[in-house]
N, C-alpha and C positions, 0 to 999 in steps of 0.2 A: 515487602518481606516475602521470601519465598514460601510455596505450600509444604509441608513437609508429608510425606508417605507416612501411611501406620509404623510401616518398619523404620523409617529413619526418626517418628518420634519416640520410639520403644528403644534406639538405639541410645538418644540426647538422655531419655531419660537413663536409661543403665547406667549410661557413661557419669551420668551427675549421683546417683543414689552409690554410685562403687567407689567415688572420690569422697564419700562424707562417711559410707560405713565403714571402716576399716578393720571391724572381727569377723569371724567365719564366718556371717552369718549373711555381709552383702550378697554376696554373687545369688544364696536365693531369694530374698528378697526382691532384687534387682530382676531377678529370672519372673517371678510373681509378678511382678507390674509388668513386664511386658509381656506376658501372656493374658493380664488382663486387657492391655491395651490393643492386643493384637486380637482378642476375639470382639473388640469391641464392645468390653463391659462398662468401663471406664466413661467412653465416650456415647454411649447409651445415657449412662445418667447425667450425666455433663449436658446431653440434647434435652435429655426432659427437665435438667433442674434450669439450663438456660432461654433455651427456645421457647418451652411453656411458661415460665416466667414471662419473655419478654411478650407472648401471644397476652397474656392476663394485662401486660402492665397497659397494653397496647389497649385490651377493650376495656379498661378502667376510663381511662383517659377519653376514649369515644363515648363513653356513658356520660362522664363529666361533662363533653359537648354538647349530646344531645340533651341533656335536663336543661342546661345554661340557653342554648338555642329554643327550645320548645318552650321555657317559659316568660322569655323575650317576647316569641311569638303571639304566647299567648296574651300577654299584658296591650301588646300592641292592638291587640283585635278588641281588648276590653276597652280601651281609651276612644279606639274609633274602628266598628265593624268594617269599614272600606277601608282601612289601613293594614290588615291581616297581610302579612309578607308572604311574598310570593316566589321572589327571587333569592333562589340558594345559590348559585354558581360562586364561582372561586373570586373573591373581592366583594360580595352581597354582606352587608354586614354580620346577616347570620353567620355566614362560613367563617366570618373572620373572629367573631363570638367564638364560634366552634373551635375553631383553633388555636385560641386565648388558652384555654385548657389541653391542650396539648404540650406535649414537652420542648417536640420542635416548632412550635406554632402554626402547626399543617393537620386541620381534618377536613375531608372531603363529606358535604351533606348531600347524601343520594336520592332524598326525596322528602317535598311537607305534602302534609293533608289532614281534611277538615271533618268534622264530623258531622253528619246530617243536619244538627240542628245551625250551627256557621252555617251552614252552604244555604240554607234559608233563608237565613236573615241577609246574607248577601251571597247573589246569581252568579256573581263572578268568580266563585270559589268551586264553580260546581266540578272546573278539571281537573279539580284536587280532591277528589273523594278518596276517603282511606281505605285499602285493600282489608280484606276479612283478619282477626286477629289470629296469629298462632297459638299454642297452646306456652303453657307457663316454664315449660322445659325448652322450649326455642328462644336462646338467649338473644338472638338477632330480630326476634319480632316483640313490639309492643304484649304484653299482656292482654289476656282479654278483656270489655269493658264493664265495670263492674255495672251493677244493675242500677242503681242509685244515678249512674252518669250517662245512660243508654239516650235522657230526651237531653241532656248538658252540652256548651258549647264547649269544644274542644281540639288541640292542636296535637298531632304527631309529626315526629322530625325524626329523620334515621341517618345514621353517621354511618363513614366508613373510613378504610384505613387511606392516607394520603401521608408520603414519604417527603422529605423535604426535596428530593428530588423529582417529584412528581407523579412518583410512583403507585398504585393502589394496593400493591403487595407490597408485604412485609417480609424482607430475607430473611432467611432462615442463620442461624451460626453455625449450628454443628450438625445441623438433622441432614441434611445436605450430603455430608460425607458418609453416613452411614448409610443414606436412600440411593447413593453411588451417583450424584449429581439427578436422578431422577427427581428430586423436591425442591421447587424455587421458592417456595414459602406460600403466604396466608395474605386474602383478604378477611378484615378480623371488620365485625359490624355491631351495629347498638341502636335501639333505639327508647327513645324517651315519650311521655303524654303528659301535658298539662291541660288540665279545662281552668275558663272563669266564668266568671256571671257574681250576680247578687247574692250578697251571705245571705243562708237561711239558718241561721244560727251565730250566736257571739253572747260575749259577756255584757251587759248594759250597766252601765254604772248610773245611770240618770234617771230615775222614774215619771220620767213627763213623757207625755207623747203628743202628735200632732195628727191632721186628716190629711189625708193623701191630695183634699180638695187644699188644701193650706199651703202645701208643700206647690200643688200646681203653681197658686197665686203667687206667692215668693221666688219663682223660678222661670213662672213664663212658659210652666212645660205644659200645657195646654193648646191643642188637642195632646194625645199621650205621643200619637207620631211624632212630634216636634222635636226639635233638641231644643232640652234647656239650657241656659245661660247659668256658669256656675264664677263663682271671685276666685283669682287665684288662691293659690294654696300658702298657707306662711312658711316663711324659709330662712332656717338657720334659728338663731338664739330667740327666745323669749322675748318679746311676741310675739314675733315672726313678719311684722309688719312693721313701715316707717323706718329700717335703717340703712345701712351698707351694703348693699347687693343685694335687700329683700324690697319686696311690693309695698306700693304703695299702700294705703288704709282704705277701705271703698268707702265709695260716697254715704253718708249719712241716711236713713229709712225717708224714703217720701213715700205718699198717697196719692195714686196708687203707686205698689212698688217697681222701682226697677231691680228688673233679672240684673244678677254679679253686685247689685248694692248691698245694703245693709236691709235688712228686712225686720217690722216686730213681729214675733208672734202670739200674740194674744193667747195668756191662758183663762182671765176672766175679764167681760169688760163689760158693766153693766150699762154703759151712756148708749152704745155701740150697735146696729144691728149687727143678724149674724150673716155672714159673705159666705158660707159653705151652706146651703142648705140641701142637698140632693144626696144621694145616696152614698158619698163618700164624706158622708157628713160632717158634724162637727162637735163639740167637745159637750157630751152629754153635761145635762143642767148640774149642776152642785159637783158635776166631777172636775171640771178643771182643768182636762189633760193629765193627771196624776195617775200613775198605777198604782195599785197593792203590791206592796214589795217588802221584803226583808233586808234589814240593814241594807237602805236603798236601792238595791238590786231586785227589779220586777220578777214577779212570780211567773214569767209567762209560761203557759203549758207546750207540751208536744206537740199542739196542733194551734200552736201561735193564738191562742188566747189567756187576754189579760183582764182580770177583773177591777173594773173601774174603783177608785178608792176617792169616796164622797167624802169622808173625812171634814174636818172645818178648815181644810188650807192646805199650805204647804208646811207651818211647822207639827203638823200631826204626821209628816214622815218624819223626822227627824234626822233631816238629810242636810250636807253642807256642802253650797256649788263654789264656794268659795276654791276649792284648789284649782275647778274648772275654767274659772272665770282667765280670757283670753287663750283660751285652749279649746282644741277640736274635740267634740264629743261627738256622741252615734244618738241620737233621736227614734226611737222607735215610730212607724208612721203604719196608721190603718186605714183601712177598707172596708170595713161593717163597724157596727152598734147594734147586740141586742140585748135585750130585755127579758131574764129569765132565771131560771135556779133549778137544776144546777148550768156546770158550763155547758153550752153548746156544741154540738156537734160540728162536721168538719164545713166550713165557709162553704156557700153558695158558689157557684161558679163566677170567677172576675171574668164582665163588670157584672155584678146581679144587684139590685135597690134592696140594702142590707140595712137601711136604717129604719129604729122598732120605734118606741115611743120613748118622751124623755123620761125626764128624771132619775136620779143619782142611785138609787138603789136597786141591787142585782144586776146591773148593767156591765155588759162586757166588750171589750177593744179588739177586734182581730187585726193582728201584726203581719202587716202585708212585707216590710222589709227597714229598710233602716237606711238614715239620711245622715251625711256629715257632716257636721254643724259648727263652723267657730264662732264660738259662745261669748259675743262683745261688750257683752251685759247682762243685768236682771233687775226686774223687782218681784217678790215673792210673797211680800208684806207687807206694812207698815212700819217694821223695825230695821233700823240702818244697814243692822248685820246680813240683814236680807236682798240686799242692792248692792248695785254697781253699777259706777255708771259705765257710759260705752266709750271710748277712746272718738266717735269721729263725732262728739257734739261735746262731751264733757257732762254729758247730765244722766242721768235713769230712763230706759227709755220708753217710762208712760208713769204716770201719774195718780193720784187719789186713788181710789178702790182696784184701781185697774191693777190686773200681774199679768209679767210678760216676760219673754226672750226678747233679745237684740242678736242679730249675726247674722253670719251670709252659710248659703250651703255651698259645699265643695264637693270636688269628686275625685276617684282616683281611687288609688290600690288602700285595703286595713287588714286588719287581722281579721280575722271571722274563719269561717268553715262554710262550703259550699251544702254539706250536708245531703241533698241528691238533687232533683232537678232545680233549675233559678224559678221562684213561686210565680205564680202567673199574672199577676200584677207588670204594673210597667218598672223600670228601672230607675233606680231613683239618686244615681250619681256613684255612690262611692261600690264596691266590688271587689274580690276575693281571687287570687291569680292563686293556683296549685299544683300540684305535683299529682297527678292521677294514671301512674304507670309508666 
Protein backbone atom coordinates (compact mmCIF):
# COMPACT_ATOMS: atom_id res chain seq x y z
CA UNK A 1 0.00 0.00 0.00
CA UNK A 2 1.36 3.26 -0.81
CA UNK A 3 2.56 5.99 1.85
CA UNK A 4 0.38 8.79 1.76
CA UNK A 5 1.80 12.53 2.17
CA UNK A 6 0.23 14.66 5.20
CA UNK A 7 -1.52 16.63 2.45
CA UNK A 8 -2.87 13.73 0.54
CA UNK A 9 -4.09 12.25 3.81
CA UNK A 10 -5.83 15.65 4.85
CA UNK A 11 -7.03 15.57 1.26
CA UNK A 12 -8.73 11.42 1.56
CA UNK A 13 -9.85 12.67 4.64
CA UNK A 14 -11.86 16.05 3.46
CA UNK A 15 -12.96 14.19 0.59
CA UNK A 16 -14.68 11.30 2.92
CA UNK A 17 -15.97 13.84 5.89
CA UNK A 18 -17.63 16.34 2.66
CA UNK A 19 -19.47 13.05 1.31
CA UNK A 20 -21.10 12.17 4.75
CA UNK A 21 -21.81 15.94 5.94
CA UNK A 22 -24.01 17.43 3.58
CA UNK A 23 -25.17 20.90 5.76
CA UNK A 24 -23.18 24.14 5.77
CA UNK A 25 -21.29 23.04 8.24
CA UNK A 26 -18.90 20.12 6.30
CA UNK A 27 -16.53 22.29 4.46
CA UNK A 28 -15.45 23.49 8.11
CA UNK A 29 -15.39 20.76 9.75
CA UNK A 30 -13.55 19.16 6.95
CA UNK A 31 -11.23 22.35 6.74
CA UNK A 32 -10.54 21.48 10.96
CA UNK A 33 -9.23 18.18 10.42
CA UNK A 34 -6.99 19.01 7.95
CA UNK A 35 -5.44 21.64 9.56
CA UNK A 36 -5.26 19.38 12.36
CA UNK A 37 -3.65 16.77 10.42
CA UNK A 38 -1.61 19.06 8.71
CA UNK A 39 0.09 20.68 11.89
CA UNK A 40 0.44 17.39 13.09
CA UNK A 41 -1.98 17.19 16.02
CA UNK A 42 -3.73 14.29 15.24
CA UNK A 43 -0.84 12.33 14.52
CA UNK A 44 1.02 13.34 17.68
CA UNK A 45 -1.48 11.63 19.75
CA UNK A 46 -1.94 8.82 17.42
CA UNK A 47 2.30 8.36 17.92
CA UNK A 48 1.98 8.60 21.70
CA UNK A 49 -1.49 6.59 22.04
CA UNK A 50 0.23 3.93 19.63
CA UNK A 51 3.76 3.66 19.72
CA UNK A 52 3.85 4.14 23.61
CA UNK A 53 1.41 1.58 23.96
CA UNK A 54 3.09 -0.78 21.77
CA UNK A 55 6.75 0.30 23.83
CA UNK A 56 4.60 -0.65 27.38
CA UNK A 57 2.99 -3.82 25.77
CA UNK A 58 6.50 -4.74 24.56
CA UNK A 59 8.32 -4.34 28.22
CA UNK A 60 5.19 -6.04 29.82
CA UNK A 61 5.87 -9.04 27.96
CA UNK A 62 9.98 -8.77 28.50
CA UNK A 63 9.09 -8.59 32.32
CA UNK A 64 6.95 -11.63 31.87
CA UNK A 65 10.16 -13.40 30.54
CA UNK A 66 12.45 -12.38 32.65
CA UNK A 67 10.42 -13.49 35.98
CA UNK A 68 9.35 -16.95 34.04
CA UNK A 69 13.31 -17.27 33.10
CA UNK A 70 14.95 -16.14 36.32
CA UNK A 71 12.77 -18.40 38.38
CA UNK A 72 13.46 -21.50 36.26
CA UNK A 73 16.90 -20.53 36.82
CA UNK A 74 16.62 -20.30 39.98
CA UNK A 75 14.79 -23.58 40.84
CA UNK A 76 17.43 -25.30 38.79
CA UNK A 77 20.27 -24.05 40.95
CA UNK A 78 18.10 -25.12 44.11
CA UNK A 79 17.68 -28.86 42.86
CA UNK A 80 21.56 -28.94 42.05
CA UNK A 81 24.14 -25.99 42.74
CA UNK A 82 26.29 -27.21 39.51
CA UNK A 83 23.10 -27.12 37.36
CA UNK A 84 22.77 -23.20 37.61
CA UNK A 85 22.18 -22.31 33.65
CA UNK A 86 24.51 -20.74 32.01
CA UNK A 87 23.50 -20.75 28.55
CA UNK A 88 21.05 -17.87 27.36
CA UNK A 89 21.61 -17.77 23.57
CA UNK A 90 18.83 -18.14 21.04
CA UNK A 91 17.40 -21.96 21.37
CA UNK A 92 19.02 -22.31 25.27
CA UNK A 93 15.93 -23.36 26.82
CA UNK A 94 15.84 -20.27 28.91
CA UNK A 95 15.47 -17.97 25.81
CA UNK A 96 12.97 -20.23 24.53
CA UNK A 97 11.11 -19.89 28.21
CA UNK A 98 11.53 -16.27 27.45
CA UNK A 99 9.86 -16.28 24.56
CA UNK A 100 6.95 -18.52 25.55
CA UNK A 101 5.64 -15.21 26.96
CA UNK A 102 6.03 -13.28 24.24
CA UNK A 103 3.37 -12.67 21.78
CA UNK A 104 5.37 -13.60 18.82
CA UNK A 105 7.43 -16.06 20.60
CA UNK A 106 10.76 -14.06 20.36
CA UNK A 107 12.73 -12.55 23.40
CA UNK A 108 16.27 -12.14 23.38
CA UNK A 109 18.15 -12.82 27.08
CA UNK A 110 21.12 -10.35 27.12
CA UNK A 111 22.62 -11.64 30.22
CA UNK A 112 22.33 -14.14 33.76
CA UNK A 113 24.23 -13.59 36.79
CA UNK A 114 24.82 -14.83 40.29
CA UNK A 115 24.93 -13.49 43.36
CA UNK A 116 28.06 -13.69 45.68
CA UNK A 117 26.82 -16.14 47.81
CA UNK A 118 25.91 -18.84 44.28
CA UNK A 119 29.30 -17.95 43.06
CA UNK A 120 30.54 -19.67 46.48
CA UNK A 121 28.95 -22.48 46.65
CA UNK A 122 30.09 -23.13 43.08
CA UNK A 123 33.52 -21.43 41.27
CA UNK A 124 32.20 -21.96 38.05
CA UNK A 125 29.59 -19.21 38.26
CA UNK A 126 32.24 -16.64 39.15
CA UNK A 127 31.90 -15.13 35.21
CA UNK A 128 28.58 -14.46 36.03
CA UNK A 129 28.81 -12.00 38.79
CA UNK A 130 26.07 -9.30 38.78
CA UNK A 131 26.74 -5.71 37.74
CA UNK A 132 26.00 -3.11 40.79
CA UNK A 133 21.99 -2.45 41.01
CA UNK A 134 20.38 0.65 39.48
CA UNK A 135 18.23 2.66 41.29
CA UNK A 136 14.25 1.84 41.54
CA UNK A 137 13.39 4.37 38.71
CA UNK A 138 15.64 2.45 36.21
CA UNK A 139 13.08 0.23 34.79
CA UNK A 140 15.71 -1.76 32.85
CA UNK A 141 17.83 -2.59 35.88
CA UNK A 142 17.08 -5.11 38.63
CA UNK A 143 16.03 -3.30 41.82
CA UNK A 144 18.39 -2.84 44.50
CA UNK A 145 18.99 -5.85 46.95
CA UNK A 146 16.95 -5.83 49.75
CA UNK A 147 18.94 -6.15 52.95
CA UNK A 148 17.41 -9.46 54.25
CA UNK A 149 18.86 -11.20 50.62
CA UNK A 150 22.48 -9.31 50.60
CA UNK A 151 24.24 -13.14 52.22
CA UNK A 152 21.02 -15.15 49.89
CA UNK A 153 21.47 -17.30 46.90
CA UNK A 154 20.21 -15.63 43.89
CA UNK A 155 19.51 -15.41 40.07
CA UNK A 156 19.21 -12.28 37.71
CA UNK A 157 18.25 -12.48 33.97
CA UNK A 158 17.70 -9.45 31.83
CA UNK A 159 15.47 -9.43 28.53
CA UNK A 160 15.47 -7.49 25.54
CA UNK A 161 13.55 -6.76 22.67
CA UNK A 162 13.92 -9.49 19.74
CA UNK A 163 11.49 -9.13 16.70
CA UNK A 164 10.27 -12.15 14.97
CA UNK A 165 12.42 -11.15 12.37
CA UNK A 166 15.51 -10.99 14.31
CA UNK A 167 15.45 -7.81 14.97
CA UNK A 168 16.58 -6.04 18.59
CA UNK A 169 14.45 -2.96 17.67
CA UNK A 170 11.22 -2.39 17.90
CA UNK A 171 9.66 -0.14 14.74
CA UNK A 172 8.12 2.52 15.48
CA UNK A 173 4.39 3.16 13.58
CA UNK A 174 3.79 6.65 13.44
CA UNK A 175 6.66 8.40 15.46
CA UNK A 176 8.74 7.90 12.54
CA UNK A 177 6.79 10.32 10.24
CA UNK A 178 6.54 13.03 12.57
CA UNK A 179 10.65 12.64 13.67
CA UNK A 180 10.81 12.96 9.61
CA UNK A 181 12.26 9.29 9.15
CA UNK A 182 14.96 10.53 11.80
CA UNK A 183 13.44 7.69 14.58
CA UNK A 184 13.82 3.88 13.72
CA UNK A 185 12.37 2.81 17.04
CA UNK A 186 13.30 1.18 20.55
CA UNK A 187 15.27 -1.31 22.12
CA UNK A 188 12.79 -1.82 25.03
CA UNK A 189 14.68 -4.01 28.20
CA UNK A 190 13.64 -5.72 31.75
CA UNK A 191 14.97 -7.44 34.01
CA UNK A 192 13.86 -9.87 36.82
CA UNK A 193 15.56 -11.55 40.45
CA UNK A 194 14.62 -14.54 42.05
CA UNK A 195 16.69 -16.16 45.16
CA UNK A 196 16.29 -19.83 46.88
CA UNK A 197 17.54 -21.52 49.75
CA UNK A 198 15.88 -23.09 52.88
CA UNK A 199 12.59 -21.66 54.30
CA UNK A 200 13.22 -19.75 57.36
CA UNK A 201 9.68 -19.58 58.05
CA UNK A 202 6.12 -21.53 57.04
CA UNK A 203 3.16 -22.68 58.59
CA UNK A 204 3.65 -26.20 60.68
CA UNK A 205 0.76 -27.97 61.02
CA UNK A 206 2.58 -31.00 62.89
CA UNK A 207 3.91 -30.49 66.26
CA UNK A 208 6.55 -33.30 66.36
CA UNK A 209 9.97 -32.65 65.70
CA UNK A 210 13.22 -34.40 65.08
CA UNK A 211 17.27 -33.84 65.62
CA UNK A 212 19.22 -32.82 62.89
CA UNK A 213 21.51 -36.04 64.21
CA UNK A 214 18.02 -38.15 63.25
CA UNK A 215 17.46 -36.64 60.12
CA UNK A 216 21.49 -37.46 59.23
CA UNK A 217 20.80 -41.26 59.98
CA UNK A 218 17.56 -41.45 57.80
CA UNK A 219 19.17 -39.83 54.94
CA UNK A 220 22.72 -40.75 54.81
CA UNK A 221 23.58 -37.10 54.92
CA UNK A 222 26.49 -37.38 56.94
CA UNK A 223 29.31 -35.71 57.01
CA UNK A 224 26.96 -32.49 56.22
CA UNK A 225 29.26 -32.09 52.69
CA UNK A 226 27.54 -35.18 51.46
CA UNK A 227 24.54 -35.30 49.38
CA UNK A 228 21.70 -37.08 50.75
CA UNK A 229 19.64 -39.70 49.21
CA UNK A 230 16.14 -38.58 49.13
CA UNK A 231 12.65 -41.23 47.73
CA UNK A 232 10.96 -39.92 44.90
CA UNK A 233 8.46 -37.62 45.18
CA UNK A 234 4.54 -38.98 44.93
CA UNK A 235 2.77 -38.16 41.71
CA UNK A 236 -0.56 -37.50 40.62
CA UNK A 237 -3.70 -38.96 42.77
CA UNK A 238 -3.70 -39.99 46.28
CA UNK A 239 -1.22 -41.62 47.34
CA UNK A 240 0.92 -40.89 44.95
CA UNK A 241 2.67 -44.13 44.95
CA UNK A 242 1.93 -47.72 43.48
CA UNK A 243 -0.10 -46.71 40.38
CA UNK A 244 -0.28 -45.57 36.64
CA UNK A 245 2.68 -43.47 35.88
CA UNK A 246 3.52 -42.87 39.68
CA UNK A 247 6.61 -44.47 41.70
CA UNK A 248 7.00 -47.13 43.04
CA UNK A 249 6.44 -47.60 47.23
CA UNK A 250 10.24 -47.72 48.80
CA UNK A 251 11.33 -50.49 50.31
CA UNK A 252 10.23 -51.11 53.83
CA UNK A 253 12.43 -49.48 57.13
CA UNK A 254 15.55 -51.79 57.79
CA UNK A 255 18.32 -51.56 60.67
CA UNK A 256 20.31 -49.72 59.77
CA UNK A 257 18.40 -47.64 57.41
CA UNK A 258 18.67 -47.15 53.93
CA UNK A 259 18.93 -43.58 52.47
CA UNK A 260 15.36 -43.27 49.74
CA UNK A 261 13.79 -46.32 51.98
CA UNK A 262 11.31 -46.04 54.43
CA UNK A 263 12.73 -44.82 57.64
CA UNK A 264 11.16 -45.08 61.48
CA UNK A 265 11.54 -42.42 63.47
CA UNK A 266 11.38 -42.89 66.98
CA UNK A 267 9.58 -40.53 69.20
CA UNK A 268 9.74 -42.66 72.35
CA UNK A 269 11.48 -46.14 72.67
CA UNK A 270 12.28 -47.18 75.99
CA UNK A 271 13.85 -51.03 74.96
CA UNK A 272 16.24 -48.88 72.64
CA UNK A 273 19.59 -46.98 73.26
CA UNK A 274 19.78 -43.63 72.20
CA UNK A 275 21.80 -43.34 68.42
CA UNK A 276 21.96 -39.29 68.67
CA UNK A 277 23.88 -38.48 71.47
CA UNK A 278 26.23 -35.48 70.58
CA UNK A 279 25.43 -32.19 70.27
CA UNK A 280 22.68 -32.28 67.77
CA UNK A 281 21.02 -34.31 70.04
CA UNK A 282 18.03 -36.00 70.72
CA UNK A 283 14.73 -35.97 71.93
CA UNK A 284 14.87 -34.56 75.45
CA UNK A 285 13.59 -37.15 78.35
CA UNK A 286 9.66 -37.15 78.80
CA UNK A 287 9.51 -34.61 75.73
CA UNK A 288 9.11 -36.98 72.91
CA UNK A 289 9.66 -34.74 70.03
CA UNK A 290 6.25 -32.96 70.76
CA UNK A 291 6.14 -29.14 70.62
CA UNK A 292 3.97 -26.74 72.70
CA UNK A 293 1.45 -25.50 70.31
CA UNK A 294 -1.86 -24.20 69.78
CA UNK A 295 -4.62 -25.92 68.13
CA UNK A 296 -1.65 -28.10 66.86
CA UNK A 297 0.37 -25.39 65.28
CA UNK A 298 3.88 -25.03 67.37
CA UNK A 299 4.48 -21.86 69.13
CA UNK A 300 7.78 -21.27 67.72
CA UNK A 301 9.30 -17.77 68.32
CA UNK A 302 11.12 -15.13 66.26
CA UNK A 303 14.32 -16.63 66.78
CA UNK A 304 13.22 -20.20 66.00
CA UNK A 305 12.53 -21.54 69.48
CA UNK A 306 10.13 -24.01 70.61
CA UNK A 307 9.39 -25.04 73.91
CA UNK A 308 9.48 -28.64 74.60
CA UNK A 309 5.79 -29.88 75.70
CA UNK A 310 6.49 -32.84 78.33
CA UNK A 311 2.94 -33.36 78.64
CA UNK A 312 1.85 -37.37 79.12
CA UNK A 313 1.90 -38.22 75.18
CA UNK A 314 0.57 -37.38 72.40
CA UNK A 315 -3.22 -37.16 73.14
CA UNK A 316 -2.38 -34.13 75.63
CA UNK A 317 -2.06 -32.15 72.11
CA UNK A 318 -5.20 -32.95 70.96
CA UNK A 319 -3.96 -33.25 67.52
CA UNK A 320 -5.31 -35.53 64.67
CA UNK A 321 -2.49 -37.03 61.95
CA UNK A 322 -5.18 -38.70 60.59
CA UNK A 323 -5.83 -36.46 57.35
CA UNK A 324 -1.97 -36.49 57.19
CA UNK A 325 -1.49 -40.00 56.94
CA UNK A 326 -0.02 -40.77 53.30
CA UNK A 327 0.63 -37.32 52.69
CA UNK A 328 3.79 -34.95 52.65
CA UNK A 329 4.17 -32.97 55.64
CA UNK A 330 7.07 -30.41 56.84
CA UNK A 331 8.78 -31.78 60.17
CA UNK A 332 10.41 -29.09 62.06
CA UNK A 333 14.29 -30.44 62.71
CA UNK A 334 16.77 -28.79 65.52
CA UNK A 335 20.12 -28.12 66.44
CA UNK A 336 20.39 -27.21 70.29
CA UNK A 337 18.41 -28.30 73.54
CA UNK A 338 18.38 -26.17 76.44
CA UNK A 339 17.49 -26.02 79.68
CA UNK A 340 16.26 -22.85 81.20
CA UNK A 341 13.33 -20.18 81.98
CA UNK A 342 12.80 -18.16 80.31
CA UNK A 343 13.51 -18.64 76.43
CA UNK A 344 16.84 -18.41 75.33
CA UNK A 345 18.69 -16.20 73.66
CA UNK A 346 19.82 -16.30 69.93
CA UNK A 347 21.44 -20.04 69.06
CA UNK A 348 25.29 -20.45 69.48
CA UNK A 349 26.99 -20.29 66.35
CA UNK A 350 26.29 -23.77 63.98
CA UNK A 351 27.87 -26.31 64.68
CA UNK A 352 28.41 -25.17 68.55
CA UNK A 353 27.69 -28.50 71.45
CA UNK A 354 24.17 -26.92 72.25
CA UNK A 355 22.97 -29.90 74.19
CA UNK A 356 22.15 -28.78 78.28
CA UNK A 357 20.88 -31.59 80.56
CA UNK A 358 17.88 -33.74 80.29
CA UNK A 359 14.83 -33.85 81.42
CA UNK A 360 11.30 -32.67 80.35
CA UNK A 361 10.92 -29.41 81.96
CA UNK A 362 11.87 -25.90 80.81
CA UNK A 363 13.37 -27.36 77.99
CA UNK A 364 13.72 -25.71 74.56
CA UNK A 365 14.14 -27.04 70.70
CA UNK A 366 15.92 -24.54 68.30
CA UNK A 367 14.43 -24.95 64.75
CA UNK A 368 17.30 -25.08 62.49
CA UNK A 369 14.87 -25.69 59.26
CA UNK A 370 12.39 -28.09 58.23
CA UNK A 371 12.44 -31.53 56.39
CA UNK A 372 9.75 -33.01 53.82
CA UNK A 373 8.30 -35.94 55.02
CA UNK A 374 5.79 -38.44 53.49
CA UNK A 375 4.11 -39.59 56.34
CA UNK A 376 3.48 -43.70 55.71
CA UNK A 377 2.53 -44.35 59.07
CA UNK A 378 2.09 -43.84 62.92
CA UNK A 379 1.72 -45.09 66.21
CA UNK A 380 1.14 -42.32 68.88
CA UNK A 381 -0.55 -44.59 71.55
CA UNK A 382 -1.95 -47.44 72.45
CA UNK A 383 -5.49 -46.56 71.04
CA UNK A 384 -6.21 -47.63 67.27
CA UNK A 385 -7.40 -44.25 66.42
CA UNK A 386 -3.79 -43.35 67.00
CA UNK A 387 -2.13 -45.74 64.12
CA UNK A 388 -1.73 -46.58 60.88
CA UNK A 389 -0.21 -48.86 59.59
CA UNK A 390 2.48 -48.17 56.66
CA UNK A 391 1.40 -49.37 52.97
CA UNK A 392 5.02 -51.22 52.43
CA UNK A 393 4.58 -54.01 55.32
CA UNK A 394 0.88 -53.62 56.18
CA UNK A 395 1.48 -53.34 60.03
CA UNK A 396 2.31 -49.99 62.43
CA UNK A 397 5.58 -49.38 62.28
CA UNK A 398 6.86 -50.18 65.96
CA UNK A 399 5.22 -51.70 68.63
CA UNK A 400 4.34 -51.84 72.60
CA UNK A 401 5.31 -48.72 74.41
CA UNK A 402 7.19 -47.53 71.58
CA UNK A 403 5.68 -44.24 69.22
CA UNK A 404 6.95 -43.47 66.09
CA UNK A 405 6.95 -42.09 62.33
CA UNK A 406 7.21 -44.32 59.21
CA UNK A 407 8.20 -42.36 55.84
CA UNK A 408 10.80 -41.39 53.61
CA UNK A 409 12.17 -37.52 53.46
CA UNK A 410 11.91 -35.88 49.97
CA UNK A 411 13.19 -32.77 48.58
CA UNK A 412 12.29 -30.19 46.19
CA UNK A 413 10.27 -26.94 45.89
CA UNK A 414 7.11 -25.90 49.17
CA UNK A 415 5.50 -22.99 50.08
CA UNK A 416 7.35 -21.33 52.82
CA UNK A 417 9.15 -17.68 52.86
CA UNK A 418 12.77 -17.35 52.64
CA UNK A 419 12.41 -14.65 55.23
CA UNK A 420 16.27 -13.30 54.90
CA UNK A 421 19.46 -15.14 54.71
CA UNK A 422 19.19 -19.45 54.36
CA UNK A 423 20.05 -20.20 58.56
CA UNK A 424 23.28 -21.66 58.72
CA UNK A 425 22.81 -24.96 59.44
CA UNK A 426 23.07 -27.48 56.56
CA UNK A 427 20.24 -27.96 53.97
CA UNK A 428 17.94 -30.36 54.73
CA UNK A 429 16.17 -31.20 51.16
CA UNK A 430 13.00 -29.41 50.54
CA UNK A 431 13.42 -25.17 49.72
CA UNK A 432 11.66 -22.13 48.82
CA UNK A 433 12.23 -20.60 44.91
CA UNK A 434 11.02 -16.61 44.86
CA UNK A 435 10.49 -13.65 43.33
CA UNK A 436 12.94 -11.08 44.86
CA UNK A 437 12.97 -8.16 42.18
Amino acid sequence: MPRLSILGLARAVRGHVHGRLRGRDAGAVATLVAIMLGTGVILGCAALTIDTGSLLWERRQLQNGADAASLSAAKSCADLITSCPTLVAAGSPLANLAGANASDNATSIENICYSPAAIAANSTLAAYTCPASGSPSQLVNCPPVAASLTAANYVEVRTKTLTSGGSSILPPYLAQTLAGGGYSGETVKACARAAWGPPTSMAITVPITLSDCEWENATLGTPHAATPTYAPDPVGAWPGYGGAAQPAWPAAATTPPVAGNEVVIMLQDPSSPQLCTNWAGHDVAGGFGYLNSTSCSPNVSATNWNKVDPGSGWASLGCDLGPYWKRVIYLPVFDCVVHQNPMPGPVPPWPANCYDSPGGGNHWYHIEGFAKFYLSGYKLSGAPAETRATPTTGSAPCTGPQRCLSGWFLDGPLLGSLGGPPPPGPPLGPYVVQVAG
